[in-house]
GUKOL-341067 format. One line per 3 residues: their letters; for each residue x, y, z of N, C-alpha, C, CB. Coordinates in pm, whole numbers, always signed. Glycine has a CB too. Example, Ala and Ser with C-alpha at 12.3 -4.5 7.8 and 13.67 -1.06 7.14 Angstrom:
residues 2
AS> +1319 -569 +780 +1230 -450 +780 +1320 -330 +780 +1131 -447 +905 | +1285 -225 +708 +1367 -106 +714 +1290 +3 +787 +1408 -60 +572
***
This chain:
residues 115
XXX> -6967 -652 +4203 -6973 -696 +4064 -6968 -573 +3974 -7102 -779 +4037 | -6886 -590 +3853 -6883 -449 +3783 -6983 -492 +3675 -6722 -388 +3719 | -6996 -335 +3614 -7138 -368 +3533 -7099 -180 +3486 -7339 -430 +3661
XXX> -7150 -182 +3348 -7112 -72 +3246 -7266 -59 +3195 -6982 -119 +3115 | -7310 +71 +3194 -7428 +52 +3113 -7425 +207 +3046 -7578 +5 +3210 | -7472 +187 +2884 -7433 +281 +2804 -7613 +356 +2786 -7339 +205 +2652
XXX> -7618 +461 +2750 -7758 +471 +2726 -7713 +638 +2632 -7881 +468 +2902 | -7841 +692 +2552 -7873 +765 +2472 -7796 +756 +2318 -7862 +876 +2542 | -7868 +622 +2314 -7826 +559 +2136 -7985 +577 +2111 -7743 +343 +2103
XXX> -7996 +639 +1961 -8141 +683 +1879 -8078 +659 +1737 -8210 +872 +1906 | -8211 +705 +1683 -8206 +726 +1523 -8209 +869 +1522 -8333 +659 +1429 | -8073 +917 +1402 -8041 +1069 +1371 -8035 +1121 +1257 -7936 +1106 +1410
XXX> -8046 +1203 +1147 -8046 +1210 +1015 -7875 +1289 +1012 -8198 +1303 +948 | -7859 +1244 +877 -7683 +1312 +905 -7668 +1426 +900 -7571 +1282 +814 | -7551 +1416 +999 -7549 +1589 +1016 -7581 +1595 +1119 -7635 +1688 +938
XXX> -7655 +1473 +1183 -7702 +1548 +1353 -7606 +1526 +1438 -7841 +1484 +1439 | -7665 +1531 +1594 -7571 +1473 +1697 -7617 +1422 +1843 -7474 +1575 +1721 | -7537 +1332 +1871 -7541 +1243 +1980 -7474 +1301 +2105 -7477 +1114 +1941
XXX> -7480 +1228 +2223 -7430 +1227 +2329 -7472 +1064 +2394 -7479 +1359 +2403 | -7376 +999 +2390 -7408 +890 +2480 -7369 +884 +2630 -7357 +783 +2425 | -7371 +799 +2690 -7336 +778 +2829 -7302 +656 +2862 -7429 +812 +2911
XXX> -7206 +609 +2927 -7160 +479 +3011 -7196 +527 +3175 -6966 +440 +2985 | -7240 +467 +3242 -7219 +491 +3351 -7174 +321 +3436 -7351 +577 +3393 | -7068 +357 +3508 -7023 +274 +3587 -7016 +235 +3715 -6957 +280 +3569
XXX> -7021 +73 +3757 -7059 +10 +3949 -6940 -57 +3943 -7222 -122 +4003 | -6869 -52 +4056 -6859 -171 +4079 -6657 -211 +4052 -6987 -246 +3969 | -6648 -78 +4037 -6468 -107 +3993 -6447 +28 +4053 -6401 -127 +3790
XXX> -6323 +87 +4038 -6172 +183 +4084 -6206 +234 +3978 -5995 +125 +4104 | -6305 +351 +3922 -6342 +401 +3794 -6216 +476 +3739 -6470 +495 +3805 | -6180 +580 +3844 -6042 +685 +3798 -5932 +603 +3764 -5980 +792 +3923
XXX> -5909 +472 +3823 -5784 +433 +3743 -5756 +367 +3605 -5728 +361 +3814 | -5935 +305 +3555 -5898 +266 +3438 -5905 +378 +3305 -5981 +150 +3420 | -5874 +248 +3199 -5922 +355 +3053 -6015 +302 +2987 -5812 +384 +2932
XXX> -6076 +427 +2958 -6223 +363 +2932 -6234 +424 +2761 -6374 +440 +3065 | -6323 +331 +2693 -6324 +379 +2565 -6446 +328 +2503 -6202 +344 +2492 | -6456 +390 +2405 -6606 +376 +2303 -6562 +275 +2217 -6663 +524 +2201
XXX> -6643 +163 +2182 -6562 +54 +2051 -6786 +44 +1998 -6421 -199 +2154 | -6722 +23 +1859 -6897 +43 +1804 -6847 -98 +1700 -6967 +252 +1692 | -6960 -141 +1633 -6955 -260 +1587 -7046 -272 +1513 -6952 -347 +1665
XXX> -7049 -234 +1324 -7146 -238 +1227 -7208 -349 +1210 -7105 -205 +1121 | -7279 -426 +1180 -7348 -538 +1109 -7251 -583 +980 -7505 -484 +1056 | -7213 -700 +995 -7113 -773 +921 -6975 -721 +970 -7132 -754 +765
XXX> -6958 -675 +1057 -6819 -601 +1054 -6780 -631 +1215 -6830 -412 +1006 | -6620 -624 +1196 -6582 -621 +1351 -6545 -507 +1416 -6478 -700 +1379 | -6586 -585 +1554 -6592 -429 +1698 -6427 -387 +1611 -6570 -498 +1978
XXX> -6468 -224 +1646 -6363 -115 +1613 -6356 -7 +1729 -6401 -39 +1471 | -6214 -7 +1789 -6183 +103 +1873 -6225 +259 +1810 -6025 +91 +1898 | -6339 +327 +1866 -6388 +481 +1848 -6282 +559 +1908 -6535 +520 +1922
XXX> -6312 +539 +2068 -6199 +658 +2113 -6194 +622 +2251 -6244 +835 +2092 | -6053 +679 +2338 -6005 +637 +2432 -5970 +729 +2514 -5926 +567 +2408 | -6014 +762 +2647 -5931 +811 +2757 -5849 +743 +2820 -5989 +855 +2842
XXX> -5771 +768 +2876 -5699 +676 +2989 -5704 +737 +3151 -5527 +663 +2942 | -5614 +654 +3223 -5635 +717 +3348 -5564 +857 +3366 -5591 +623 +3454 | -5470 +908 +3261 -5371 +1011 +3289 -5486 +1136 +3216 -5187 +979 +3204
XXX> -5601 +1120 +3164 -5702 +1153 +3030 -5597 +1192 +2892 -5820 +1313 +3072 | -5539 +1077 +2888 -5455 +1122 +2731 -5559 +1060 +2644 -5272 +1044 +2691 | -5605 +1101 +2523 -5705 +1099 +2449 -5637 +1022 +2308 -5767 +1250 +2438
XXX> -5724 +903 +2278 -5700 +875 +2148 -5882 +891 +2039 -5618 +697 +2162 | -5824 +895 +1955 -5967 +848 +1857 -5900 +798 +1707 -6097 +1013 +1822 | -6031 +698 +1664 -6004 +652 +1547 -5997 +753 +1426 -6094 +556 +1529
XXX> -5925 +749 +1307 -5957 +891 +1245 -6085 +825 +1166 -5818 +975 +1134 | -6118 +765 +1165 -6291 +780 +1087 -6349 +902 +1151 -6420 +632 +1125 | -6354 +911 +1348 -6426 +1048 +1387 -6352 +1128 +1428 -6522 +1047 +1480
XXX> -6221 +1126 +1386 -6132 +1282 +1452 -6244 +1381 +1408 -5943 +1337 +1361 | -6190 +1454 +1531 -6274 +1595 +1468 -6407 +1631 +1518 -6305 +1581 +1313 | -6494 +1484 +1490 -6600 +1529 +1517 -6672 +1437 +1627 -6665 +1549 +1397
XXX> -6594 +1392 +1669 -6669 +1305 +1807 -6556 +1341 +1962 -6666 +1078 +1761 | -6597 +1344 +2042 -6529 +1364 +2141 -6559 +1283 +2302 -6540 +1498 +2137 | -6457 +1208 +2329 -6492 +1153 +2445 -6444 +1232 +2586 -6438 +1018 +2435
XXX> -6517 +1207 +2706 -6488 +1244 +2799 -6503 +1148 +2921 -6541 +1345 +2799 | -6464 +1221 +3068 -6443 +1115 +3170 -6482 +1223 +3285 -6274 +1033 +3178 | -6604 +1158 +3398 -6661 +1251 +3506 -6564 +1132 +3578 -6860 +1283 +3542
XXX> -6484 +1169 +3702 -6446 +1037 +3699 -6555 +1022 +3870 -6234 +1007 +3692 | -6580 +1156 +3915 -6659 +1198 +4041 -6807 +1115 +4022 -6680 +1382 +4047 | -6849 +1111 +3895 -6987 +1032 +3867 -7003 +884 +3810 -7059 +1111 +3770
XXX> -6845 +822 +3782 -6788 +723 +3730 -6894 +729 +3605 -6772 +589 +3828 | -6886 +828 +3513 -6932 +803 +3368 -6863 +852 +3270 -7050 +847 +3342 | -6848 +787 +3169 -6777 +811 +3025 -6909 +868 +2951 -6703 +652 +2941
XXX> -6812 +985 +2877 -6956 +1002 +2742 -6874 +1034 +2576 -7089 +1198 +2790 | -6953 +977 +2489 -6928 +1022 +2390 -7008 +1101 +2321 -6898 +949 +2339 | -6946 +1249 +2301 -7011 +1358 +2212 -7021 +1323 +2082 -6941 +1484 +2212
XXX> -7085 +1280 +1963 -7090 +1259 +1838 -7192 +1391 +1758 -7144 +1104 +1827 | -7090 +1439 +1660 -7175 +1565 +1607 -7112 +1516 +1430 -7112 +1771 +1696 | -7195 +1615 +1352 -7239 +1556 +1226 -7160 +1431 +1227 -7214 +1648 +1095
XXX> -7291 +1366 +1259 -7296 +1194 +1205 -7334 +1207 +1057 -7431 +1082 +1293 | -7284 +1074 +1069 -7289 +983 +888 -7287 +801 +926 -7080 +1030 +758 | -7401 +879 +809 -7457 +670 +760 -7383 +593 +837 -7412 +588 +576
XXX> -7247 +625 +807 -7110 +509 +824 -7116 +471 +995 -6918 +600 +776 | -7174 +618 +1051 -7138 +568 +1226 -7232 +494 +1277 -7127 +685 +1340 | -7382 +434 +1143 -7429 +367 +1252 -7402 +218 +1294 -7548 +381 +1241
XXX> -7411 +156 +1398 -7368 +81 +1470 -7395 +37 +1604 -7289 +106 +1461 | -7380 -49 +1698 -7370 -33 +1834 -7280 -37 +1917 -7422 -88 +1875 | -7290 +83 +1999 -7182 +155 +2017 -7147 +73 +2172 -7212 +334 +2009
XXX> -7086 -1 +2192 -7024 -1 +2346 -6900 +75 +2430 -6989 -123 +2360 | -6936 +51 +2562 -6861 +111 +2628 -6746 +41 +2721 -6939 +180 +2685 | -6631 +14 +2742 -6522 -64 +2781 -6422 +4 +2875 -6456 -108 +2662
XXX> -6415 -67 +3013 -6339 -41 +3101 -6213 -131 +3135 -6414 -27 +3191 | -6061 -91 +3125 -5967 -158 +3112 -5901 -151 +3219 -5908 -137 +3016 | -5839 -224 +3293 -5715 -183 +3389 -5607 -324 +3378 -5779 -150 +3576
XXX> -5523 -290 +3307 -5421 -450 +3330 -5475 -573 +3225 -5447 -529 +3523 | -5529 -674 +3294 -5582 -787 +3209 -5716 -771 +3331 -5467 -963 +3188 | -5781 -682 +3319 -5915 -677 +3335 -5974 -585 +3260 -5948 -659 +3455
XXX> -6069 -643 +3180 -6145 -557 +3084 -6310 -582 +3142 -6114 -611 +2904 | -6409 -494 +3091 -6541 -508 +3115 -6596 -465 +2964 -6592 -416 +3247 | -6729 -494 +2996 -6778 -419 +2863 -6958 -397 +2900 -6742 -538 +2695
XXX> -7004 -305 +2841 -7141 -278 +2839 -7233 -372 +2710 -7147 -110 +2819 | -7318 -361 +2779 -7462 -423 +2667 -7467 -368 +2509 -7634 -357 +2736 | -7470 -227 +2535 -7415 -125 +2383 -7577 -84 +2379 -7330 -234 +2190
XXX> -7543 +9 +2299 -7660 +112 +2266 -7624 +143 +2106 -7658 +270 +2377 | -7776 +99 +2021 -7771 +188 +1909 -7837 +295 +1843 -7768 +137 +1843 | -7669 +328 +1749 -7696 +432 +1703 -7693 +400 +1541 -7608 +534 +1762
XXX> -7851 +480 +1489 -7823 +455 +1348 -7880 +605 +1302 -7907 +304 +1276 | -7749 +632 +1175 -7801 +759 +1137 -7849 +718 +954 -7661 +898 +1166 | -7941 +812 +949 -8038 +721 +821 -8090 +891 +756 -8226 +576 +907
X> -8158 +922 +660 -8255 +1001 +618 -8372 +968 +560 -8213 +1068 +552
***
């Protein structure tokens, strides 16, 4: 059974920074693409950022620049680096594994940045 679980979502003042984690059971981790999608209150899930299996990298430009995803593929975990956050990124952030017409998704972890 596959199963995604995201962890190190807190409260941050802006300007700070994150590191989350997906860690993954239960699938062919290296062949999918895995990506960060976060989802404000009143608002719909939005693609953050994307590896794939080749690691070609996408991100939304809300965080070019300043968020960065990566892929252990030896520990089957995704992480997203988030540095000076803003208000705007908080949300809950999930984590999504794709291959074909199989998708998964994690529980999500939040992150709210506040002062």
């Amino acid at each position: 059974q596959s199963q995604l679980v995201e962890s190190g979502g807190d409260s941050v003042q802006p300007g700070g920074s994150l590191r989350l984690s997906c860690a993954a059971s239960g699938i062919s981790f290296s062949v999918y693409a895995l990506a960060w999608y976060r989802q404000a209150p009143g608002k719909e899930r939005e693609l953050v950022a994307r590896v794939r299996a080749n690691h070609r990298l996408d991100y939304s430009d809300s965080v070019q620049g300043r968020f960065t995803i990566s892929r252990d593929n030896a520990k089957k975990e995704v992480y997203l680096q988030m540095n000076n956050l803003k208000p705007e990124d908080t949300a809950v952030y999930y984590c999504n594994a794709v291959l074909e017409n199989r998708s998964n998704w994690g529980q999500g972890t939040q992150v709210t940045v506040t002062s």
